[in-house]
N, C-alpha and C positions, 0 to 999 in steps of 0.2 A: 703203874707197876710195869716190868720189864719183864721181857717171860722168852728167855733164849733155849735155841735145842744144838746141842751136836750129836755129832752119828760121825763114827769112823768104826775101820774093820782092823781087829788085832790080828797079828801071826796067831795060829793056830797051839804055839808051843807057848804063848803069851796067853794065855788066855784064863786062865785058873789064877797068876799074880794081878792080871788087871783088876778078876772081881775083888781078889782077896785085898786089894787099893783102896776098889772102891767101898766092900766093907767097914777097910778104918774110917772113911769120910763118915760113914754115917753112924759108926760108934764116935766121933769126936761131934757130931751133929745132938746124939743122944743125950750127951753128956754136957756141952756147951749151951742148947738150945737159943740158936740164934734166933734174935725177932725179926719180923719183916720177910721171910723167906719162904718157900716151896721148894722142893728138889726131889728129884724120880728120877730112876736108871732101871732102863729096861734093855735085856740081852733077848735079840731076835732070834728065831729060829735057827739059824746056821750056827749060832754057839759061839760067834766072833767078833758078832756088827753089835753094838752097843750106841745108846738112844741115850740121852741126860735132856730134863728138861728142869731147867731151873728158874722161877721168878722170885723178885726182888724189888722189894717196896723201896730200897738205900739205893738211890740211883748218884748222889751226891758224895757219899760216903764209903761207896763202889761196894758190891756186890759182897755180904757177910759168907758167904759159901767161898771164897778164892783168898781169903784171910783165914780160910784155917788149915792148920799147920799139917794137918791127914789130905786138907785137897792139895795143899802146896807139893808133898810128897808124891800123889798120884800123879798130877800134871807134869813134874819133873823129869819123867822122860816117856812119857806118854807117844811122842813119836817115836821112840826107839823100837813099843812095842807096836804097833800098827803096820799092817798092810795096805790100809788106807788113811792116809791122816783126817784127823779131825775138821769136820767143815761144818761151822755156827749159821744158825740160820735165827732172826732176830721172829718173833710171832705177834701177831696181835688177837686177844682172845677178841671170838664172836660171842661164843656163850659156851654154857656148860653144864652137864647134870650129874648127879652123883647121888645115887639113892642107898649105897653102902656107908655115909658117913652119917 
């Protein structure tokens, strides 16, 4: 499995249309349920830096999260809205707990 993160900082006046982006991803997510996948967006305290961590079992078949047509939308000018671009960092899990699921 493949388990990538980015982190970039939007303009401040960008910031309400980035979530409202990233909301369609995960209504076209709800609605399509890809298999093989994980994906999480988390907006840091300053209200602008945004976190995505996404893994994927289709390493072959490329990444079901960047074939759907709500991420394609979002990423389409994604630097236009940033004050820091986006910078991918690839992860390899140690381990993990999770006593909520």
């Amino acid at each position: 499995m493949r388990t990538v993160m980015v982190r970039y900082k939007v303009k401040p006046e960008s910031a309400a249309e980035n979530e409202r982006l990233i909301g369609k991803v995960f209504e076209q997510l709800a609605r399509d349920k890809p298999a093989g996948m994980r994906y999480q967006v988390f907006k840091l305290g300053d209200g602008v830096s945004f976190v995505h961590v996404a893994s994927s079992e289709a390493e072959k078949e490329g990444n079901p999260l960047t074939q759907l047509d709500a991420f394609k939308a979002f990423a389409a000018d994604v630097k236009e809205r940033c004050e820091e671009p986006p910078v991918t960092a690839e992860m390899q899990p140690i381990g993990a707990y999770d006593s909520l699921a």
